[in-house]
C-alpha positions as CSV (number, residue, x, y, z in Angstrom):
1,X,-7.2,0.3,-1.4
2,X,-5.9,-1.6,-4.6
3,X,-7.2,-1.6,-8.3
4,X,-9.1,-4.4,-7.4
5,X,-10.9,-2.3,-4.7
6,X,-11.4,0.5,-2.7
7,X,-11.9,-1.6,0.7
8,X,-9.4,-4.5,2.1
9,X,-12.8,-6.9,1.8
10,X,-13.7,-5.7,-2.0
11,X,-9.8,-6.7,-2.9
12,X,-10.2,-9.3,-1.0
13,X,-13.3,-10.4,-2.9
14,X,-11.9,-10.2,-6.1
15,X,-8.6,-11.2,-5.6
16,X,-10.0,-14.7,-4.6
17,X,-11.9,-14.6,-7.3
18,X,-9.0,-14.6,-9.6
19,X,-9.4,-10.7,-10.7
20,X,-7.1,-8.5,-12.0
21,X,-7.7,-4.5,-11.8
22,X,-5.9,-3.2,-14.3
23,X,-7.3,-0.8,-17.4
24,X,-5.9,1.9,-19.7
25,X,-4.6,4.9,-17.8
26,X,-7.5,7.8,-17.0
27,X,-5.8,9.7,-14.7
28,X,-3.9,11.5,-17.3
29,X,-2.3,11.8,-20.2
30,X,1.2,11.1,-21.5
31,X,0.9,11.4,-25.0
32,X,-1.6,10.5,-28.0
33,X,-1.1,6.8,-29.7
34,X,0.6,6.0,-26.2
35,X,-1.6,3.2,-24.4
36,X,-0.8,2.7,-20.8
37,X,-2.2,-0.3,-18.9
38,X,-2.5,0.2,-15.3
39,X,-3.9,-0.2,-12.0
40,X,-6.4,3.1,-10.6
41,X,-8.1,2.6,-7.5
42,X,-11.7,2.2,-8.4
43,X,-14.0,5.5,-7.1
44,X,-14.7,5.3,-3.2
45,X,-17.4,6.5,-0.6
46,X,-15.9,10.1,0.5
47,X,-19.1,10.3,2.6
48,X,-18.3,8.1,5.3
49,X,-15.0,10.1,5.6
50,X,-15.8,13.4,7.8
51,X,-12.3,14.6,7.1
52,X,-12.9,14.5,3.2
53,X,-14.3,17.7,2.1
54,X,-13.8,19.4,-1.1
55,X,-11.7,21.9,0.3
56,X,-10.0,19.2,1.9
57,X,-9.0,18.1,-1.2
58,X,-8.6,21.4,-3.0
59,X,-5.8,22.2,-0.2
60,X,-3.9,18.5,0.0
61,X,-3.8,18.4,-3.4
62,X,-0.9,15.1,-3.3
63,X,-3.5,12.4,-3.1
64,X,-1.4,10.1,-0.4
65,X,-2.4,12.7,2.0
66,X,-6.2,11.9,2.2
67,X,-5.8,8.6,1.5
68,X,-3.4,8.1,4.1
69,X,-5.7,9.7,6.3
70,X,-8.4,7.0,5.2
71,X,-6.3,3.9,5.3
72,X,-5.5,4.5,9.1
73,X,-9.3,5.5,10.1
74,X,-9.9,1.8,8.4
75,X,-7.4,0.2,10.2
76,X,-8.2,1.8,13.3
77,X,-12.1,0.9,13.0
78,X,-11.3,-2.8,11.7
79,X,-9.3,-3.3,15.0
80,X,-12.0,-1.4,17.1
81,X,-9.4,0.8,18.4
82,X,-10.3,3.5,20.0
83,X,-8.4,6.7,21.3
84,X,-8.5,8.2,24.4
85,X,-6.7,9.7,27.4
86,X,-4.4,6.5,27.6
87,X,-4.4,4.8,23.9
88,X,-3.7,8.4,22.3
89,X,-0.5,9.2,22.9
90,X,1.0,5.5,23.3
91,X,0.2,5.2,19.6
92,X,2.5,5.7,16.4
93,X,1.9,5.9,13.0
94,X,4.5,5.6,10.1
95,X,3.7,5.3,6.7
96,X,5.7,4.6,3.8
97,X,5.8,6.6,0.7
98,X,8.6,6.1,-2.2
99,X,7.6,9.1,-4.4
100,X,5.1,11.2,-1.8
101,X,3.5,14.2,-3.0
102,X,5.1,14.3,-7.1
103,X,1.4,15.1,-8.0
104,X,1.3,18.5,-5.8
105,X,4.6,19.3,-6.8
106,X,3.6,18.9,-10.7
107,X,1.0,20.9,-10.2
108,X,2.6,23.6,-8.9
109,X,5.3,23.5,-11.2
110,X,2.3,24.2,-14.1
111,X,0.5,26.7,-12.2
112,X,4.1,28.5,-12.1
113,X,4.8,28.6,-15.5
114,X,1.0,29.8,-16.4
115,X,0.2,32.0,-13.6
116,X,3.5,33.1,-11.9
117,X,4.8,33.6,-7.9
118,X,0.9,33.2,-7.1
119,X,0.3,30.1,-8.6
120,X,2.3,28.0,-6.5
121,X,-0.2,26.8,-3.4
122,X,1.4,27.6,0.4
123,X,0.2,24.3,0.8
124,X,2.9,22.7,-1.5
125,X,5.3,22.1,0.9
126,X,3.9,19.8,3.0
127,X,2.3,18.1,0.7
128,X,5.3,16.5,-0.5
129,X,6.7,16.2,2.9
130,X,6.6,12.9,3.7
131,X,5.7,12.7,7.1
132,X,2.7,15.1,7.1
133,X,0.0,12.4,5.5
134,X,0.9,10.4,9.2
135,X,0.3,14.0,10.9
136,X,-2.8,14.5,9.2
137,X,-3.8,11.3,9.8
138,X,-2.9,11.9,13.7
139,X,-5.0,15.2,13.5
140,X,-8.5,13.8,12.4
141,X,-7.9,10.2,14.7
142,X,-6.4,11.4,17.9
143,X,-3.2,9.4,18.3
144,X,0.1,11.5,19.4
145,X,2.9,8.9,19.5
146,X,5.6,8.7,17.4
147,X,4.9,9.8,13.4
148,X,7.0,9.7,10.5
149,X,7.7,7.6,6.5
150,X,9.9,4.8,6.2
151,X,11.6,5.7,3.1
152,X,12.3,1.9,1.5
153,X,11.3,2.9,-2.0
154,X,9.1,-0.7,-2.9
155,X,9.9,-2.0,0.3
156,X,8.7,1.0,2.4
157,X,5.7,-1.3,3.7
158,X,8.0,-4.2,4.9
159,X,10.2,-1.5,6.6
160,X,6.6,0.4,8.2
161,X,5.9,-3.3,9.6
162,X,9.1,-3.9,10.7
163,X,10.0,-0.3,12.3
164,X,6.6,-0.5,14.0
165,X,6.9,-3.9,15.2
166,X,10.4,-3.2,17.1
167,X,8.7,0.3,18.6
168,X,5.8,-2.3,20.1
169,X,8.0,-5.3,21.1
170,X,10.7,-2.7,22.9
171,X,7.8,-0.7,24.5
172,X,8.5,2.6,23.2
173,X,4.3,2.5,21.7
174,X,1.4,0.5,22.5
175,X,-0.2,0.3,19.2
176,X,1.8,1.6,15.9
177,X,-0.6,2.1,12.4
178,X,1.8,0.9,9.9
179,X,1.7,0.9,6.0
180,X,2.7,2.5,2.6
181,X,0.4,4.6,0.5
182,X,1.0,5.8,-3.5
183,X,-0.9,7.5,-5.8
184,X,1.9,7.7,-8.7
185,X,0.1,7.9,-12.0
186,X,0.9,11.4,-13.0
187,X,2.6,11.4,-16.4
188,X,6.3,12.3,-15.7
189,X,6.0,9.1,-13.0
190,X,4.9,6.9,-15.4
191,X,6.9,7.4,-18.3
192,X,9.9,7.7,-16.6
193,X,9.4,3.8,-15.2
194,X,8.2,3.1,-19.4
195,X,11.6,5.1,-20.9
196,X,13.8,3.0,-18.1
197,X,11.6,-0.4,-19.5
198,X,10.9,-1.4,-16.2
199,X,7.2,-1.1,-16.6
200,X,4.7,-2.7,-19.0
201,X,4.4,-1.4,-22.4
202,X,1.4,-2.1,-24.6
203,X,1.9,-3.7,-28.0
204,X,-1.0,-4.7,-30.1
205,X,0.7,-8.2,-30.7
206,X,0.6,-8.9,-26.4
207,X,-2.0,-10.9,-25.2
208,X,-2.9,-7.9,-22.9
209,X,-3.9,-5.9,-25.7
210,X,-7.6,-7.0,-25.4
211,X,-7.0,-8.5,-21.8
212,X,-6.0,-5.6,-19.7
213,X,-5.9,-8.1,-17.2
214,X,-3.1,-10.1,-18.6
215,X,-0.5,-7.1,-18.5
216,X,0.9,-8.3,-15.1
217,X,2.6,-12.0,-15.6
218,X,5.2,-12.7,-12.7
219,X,8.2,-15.5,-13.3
220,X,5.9,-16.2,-16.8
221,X,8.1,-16.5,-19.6
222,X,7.1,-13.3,-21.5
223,X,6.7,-11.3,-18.3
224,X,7.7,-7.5,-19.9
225,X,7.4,-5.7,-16.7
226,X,5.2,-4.5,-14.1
227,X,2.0,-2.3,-14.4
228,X,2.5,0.6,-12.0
229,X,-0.5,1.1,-9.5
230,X,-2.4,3.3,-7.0
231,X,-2.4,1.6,-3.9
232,X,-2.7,2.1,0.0
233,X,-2.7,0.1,3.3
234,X,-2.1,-0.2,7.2
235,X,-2.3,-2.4,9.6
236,X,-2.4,-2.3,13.2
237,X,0.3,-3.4,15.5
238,X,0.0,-4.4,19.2
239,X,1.6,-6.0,21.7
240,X,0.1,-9.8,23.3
241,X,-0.5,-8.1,26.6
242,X,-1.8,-5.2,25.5
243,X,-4.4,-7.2,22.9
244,X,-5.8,-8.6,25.8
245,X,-5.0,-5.9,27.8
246,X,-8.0,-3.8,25.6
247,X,-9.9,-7.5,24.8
248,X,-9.2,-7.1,20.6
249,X,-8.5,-9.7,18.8
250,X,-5.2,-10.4,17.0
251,X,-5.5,-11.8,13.1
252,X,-1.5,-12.9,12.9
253,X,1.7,-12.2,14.6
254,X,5.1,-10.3,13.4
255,X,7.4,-13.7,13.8
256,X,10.6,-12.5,12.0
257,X,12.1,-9.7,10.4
258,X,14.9,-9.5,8.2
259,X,16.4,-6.6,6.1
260,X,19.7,-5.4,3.9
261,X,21.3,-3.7,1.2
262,X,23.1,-5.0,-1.5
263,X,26.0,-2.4,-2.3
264,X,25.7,-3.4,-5.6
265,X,23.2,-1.4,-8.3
266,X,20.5,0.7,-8.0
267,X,18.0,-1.1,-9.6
268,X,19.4,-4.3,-10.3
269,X,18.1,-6.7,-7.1
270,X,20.9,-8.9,-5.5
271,X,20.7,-12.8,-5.0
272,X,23.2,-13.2,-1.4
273,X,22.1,-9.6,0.2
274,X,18.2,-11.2,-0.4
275,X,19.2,-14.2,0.8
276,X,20.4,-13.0,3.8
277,X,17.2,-10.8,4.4
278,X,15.7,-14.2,3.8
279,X,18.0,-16.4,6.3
280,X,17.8,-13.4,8.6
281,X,13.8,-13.1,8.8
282,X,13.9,-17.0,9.5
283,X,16.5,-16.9,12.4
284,X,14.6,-13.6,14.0
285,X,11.4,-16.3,13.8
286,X,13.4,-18.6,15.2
287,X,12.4,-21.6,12.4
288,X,13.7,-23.3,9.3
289,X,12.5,-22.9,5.8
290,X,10.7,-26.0,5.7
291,X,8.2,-24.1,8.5
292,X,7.2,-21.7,5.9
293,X,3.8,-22.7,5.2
294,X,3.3,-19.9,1.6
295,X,5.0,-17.5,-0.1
296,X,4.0,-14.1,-0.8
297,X,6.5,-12.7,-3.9
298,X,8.1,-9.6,-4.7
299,X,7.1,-10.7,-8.3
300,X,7.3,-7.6,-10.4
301,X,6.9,-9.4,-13.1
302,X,10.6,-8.3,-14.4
303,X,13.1,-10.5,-16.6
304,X,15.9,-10.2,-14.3
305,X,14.0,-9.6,-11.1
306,X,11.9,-12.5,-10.9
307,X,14.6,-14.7,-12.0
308,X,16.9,-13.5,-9.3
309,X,14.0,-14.2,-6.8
310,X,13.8,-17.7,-7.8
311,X,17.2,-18.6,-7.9
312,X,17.3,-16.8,-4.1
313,X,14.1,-19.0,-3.2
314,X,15.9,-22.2,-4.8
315,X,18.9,-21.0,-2.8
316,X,16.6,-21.0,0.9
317,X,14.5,-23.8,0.6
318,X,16.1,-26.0,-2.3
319,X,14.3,-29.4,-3.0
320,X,11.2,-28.2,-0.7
321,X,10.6,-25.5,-2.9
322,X,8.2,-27.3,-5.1
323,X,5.6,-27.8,-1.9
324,X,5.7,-24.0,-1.0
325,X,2.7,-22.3,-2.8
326,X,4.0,-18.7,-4.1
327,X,1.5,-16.1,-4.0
328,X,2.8,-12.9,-6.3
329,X,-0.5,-9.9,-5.4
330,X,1.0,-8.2,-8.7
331,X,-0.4,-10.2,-10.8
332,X,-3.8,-8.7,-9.6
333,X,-3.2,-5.2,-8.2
334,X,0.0,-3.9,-10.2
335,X,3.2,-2.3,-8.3
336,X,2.0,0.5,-6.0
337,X,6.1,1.2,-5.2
338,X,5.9,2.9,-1.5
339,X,2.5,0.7,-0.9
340,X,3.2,-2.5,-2.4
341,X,4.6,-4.5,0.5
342,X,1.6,-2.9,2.6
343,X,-0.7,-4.1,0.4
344,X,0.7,-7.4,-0.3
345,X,1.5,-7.7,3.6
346,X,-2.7,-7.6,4.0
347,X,-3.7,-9.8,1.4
348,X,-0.9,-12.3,3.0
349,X,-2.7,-11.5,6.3
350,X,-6.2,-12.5,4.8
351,X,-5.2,-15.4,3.2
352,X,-3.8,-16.5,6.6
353,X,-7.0,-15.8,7.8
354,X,-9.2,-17.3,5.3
355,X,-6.6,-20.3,5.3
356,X,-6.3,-19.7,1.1
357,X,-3.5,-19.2,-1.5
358,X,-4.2,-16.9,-4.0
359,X,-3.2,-16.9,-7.8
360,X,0.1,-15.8,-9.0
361,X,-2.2,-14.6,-12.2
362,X,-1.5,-15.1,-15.8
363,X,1.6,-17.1,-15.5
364,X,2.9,-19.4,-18.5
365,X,6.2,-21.4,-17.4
366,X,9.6,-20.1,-18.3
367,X,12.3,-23.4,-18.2
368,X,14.5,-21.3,-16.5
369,X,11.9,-20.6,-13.7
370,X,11.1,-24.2,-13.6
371,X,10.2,-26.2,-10.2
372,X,8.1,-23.6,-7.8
373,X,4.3,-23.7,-7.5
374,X,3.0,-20.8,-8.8
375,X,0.1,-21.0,-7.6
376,X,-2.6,-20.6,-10.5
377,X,-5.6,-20.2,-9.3
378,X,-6.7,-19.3,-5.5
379,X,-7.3,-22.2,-3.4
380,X,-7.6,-23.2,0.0
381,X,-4.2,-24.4,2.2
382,X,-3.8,-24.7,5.5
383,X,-0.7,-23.0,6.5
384,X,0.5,-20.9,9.5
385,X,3.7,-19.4,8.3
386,X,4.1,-16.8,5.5
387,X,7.0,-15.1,4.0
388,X,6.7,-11.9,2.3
389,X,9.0,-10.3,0.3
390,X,9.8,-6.7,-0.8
391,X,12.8,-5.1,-2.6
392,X,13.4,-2.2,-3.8
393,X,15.8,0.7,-5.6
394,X,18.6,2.0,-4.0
395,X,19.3,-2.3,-3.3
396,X,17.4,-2.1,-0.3
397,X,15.1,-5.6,1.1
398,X,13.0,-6.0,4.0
399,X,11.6,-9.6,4.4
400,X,9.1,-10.1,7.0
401,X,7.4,-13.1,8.0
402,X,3.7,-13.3,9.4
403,X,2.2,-16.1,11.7
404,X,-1.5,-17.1,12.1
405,X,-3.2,-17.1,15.3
């Protein structure tokens, strides 16, 4: 579920259609003469969600709950998984969150100071505990392996993938449902990423002033932030044996994995921890950079970030980078933090798939950034390696490379 869509083949559709999601913020309000540009998941079918009741919704109040619980029933249909007797309990689920339930806990902060004791729901708690959404989820589906949240702020996704892919490959789980979900547009969220400038600020001067669509710019030379985003997705991850074992089909393989820290800033990313996570994803593959067929970005859409990404990718793959298409999802669907690598990790997966790059959207070259292909429009490549890469507060990476099949 991105801005572009509420299903992986309506974000799919637009996304190679060269759409961006993004509109002024409806979710709530943060202040008059305050535009916000940013990325809401578009309204979906409850109806085909038995689980998604109104008081449903009226008790899980934190809206990463149901839509976790909708994202895994999706990812389990799509693989035509069933549970049973056997599949149940050799199946995990962990999804990564970076800000879970703030919504729930917002609201019961308001319904405190209007109402009192009584206004806080006994629900509250875990609905801002991260692991429950994965519980939940386990409830309504059946599975009782292993459940819990990766906490890798924006690389929680990478980190779900990567976690879940070591659970398969050292057989402690058959199948683990892996992903990141965020629902962050309540207003104390989003200003606090506008006050810190990290996020995209409207001026009536930028071009996105009467192109919503333009307010996401990655490694462009007046890139001024990313637009923050709803966003949810999982995938499913199996072993080779037991693929065949239950006669599904496998879309790509988990080929490397490489993660780190930088013990440096908080915020500020880190060119040799990233390139590390780089060097290390490519040694767990077993290949060299000139293998790497695309790449999926990080691509906030940040001064310093997507500089420092550059110079890490100029760094890995020096004169080849020019012949790598780069691929930054941002540029359509916005930064869902906790879901972003997810997301990106399934439109990386699709483009495998289709055999496509898509656009790195809105992008007008900065000299310094100079060299790469930013890819400007989708179009098809034949390619069976992608790296995709996700950083996050705290200095924490998690690069993970996918292979076709």
């Amino acid at each position: 579920m991105t801005a572009l869509g509420a299903t992986a083949e309506e974000t799919w559709r637009r996304a190679a259609a060269n759409e961006a999601g993004f509109r002024e913020l409806s979710r709530c309000s943060v202040g008059a003469g305050m535009p916000m540009i940013v990325g809401e998941i578009p309204v979906r079918d409850r109806s085909s969600y038995h689980f998604d009741t109104p008081k449903e919704r009226h008790n899980w109040n934190a809206a990463y709950v149901l839509e976790t619980m909708a994202v895994c029933r999706d990812a389990l249909a799509h693989a035509r998984l069933a549970m049973d007797g056997v599949v149940a309990p050799r199946t995990a689920c962990l999804m990564g969150s970076a800000i879970n339930g703030s919504d729930s806990l917002r609201e019961s902060f308001l319904r405190f100071q209007s109402i009192g004791a009584n206004g806080v729901s006994p629900f509250l708690l875990p609905n801002i505990c991260a692991n429950v959404p994965a519980g939940k989820a386990g409830a309504v589906l059946g599975f009782t392996g292993p459940i819990f949240s990766p906490q890798g702020a924006c690389a929680s996704g990478n980190h779900a993938i990567a976690l879940g892919a070591r659970m398969v490959r050292d057989g402690d789980v058959d199948f683990a449902v892996v992903g990141g979900v965020e629902m962050p547009l309540v207003p104390e969220i989003v200003l606090g990423f506008a006050n810190m400038n990290a996020s995209f600020k409207l001026r009536k001067t930028d071009r996105a002033f009467d192109h919503p669509g333009q307010a996401s710019r990655p490694f462009s030379i007046d890139r001024r932030g990313f637009v923050l985003a709803e966003g949810a997705a999982a995938v499913v991850l199996a072993a080779d044996e037991v693929v065949a074992a239950h006669g599904l089909k496998a879309l790509a393989e988990v080929a490397g994995v490489g993660w780190t820290s930088d013990a440096h800033h908080f915020t500020r990313p880190f060119q040799p921890t990233i390139v590390r996570a780089i060097r290390d994803a490519l040694a767990d593959a077993e290949i060299d950079p000139a293998t790497i067929g695309s790449i999926n970005a990080h691509g906030t859409s940040t001064p310093a970030g997507d500089a420092v990404e550059v110079q890490c990718l100029r760094e890995i793959f020096g004169q080849d980078l020019p012949r790598v298409p780069i691929t930054a999802n941002k540029s359509q669907v916005g930064h869902s933090l906790g879901a972003a690598a997810a997301v990106e990790a399934v439109l990386a997966l699709m483009a495998l798939e289709h055999q496509t790059v898509l656009p790195t959207l809105n992008h007008v070259p900065d000299p310094e950034l100079a060299g790469p292909d930013f890819v400007q429009t989708s179009r098809p490549h034949r390619h069976e390696f992608v790296l995709s890469n996700s950083f996050g507060f705290g200095g924490t990476n998690c690069c993970v490379i996918f292979r076709g099949v």
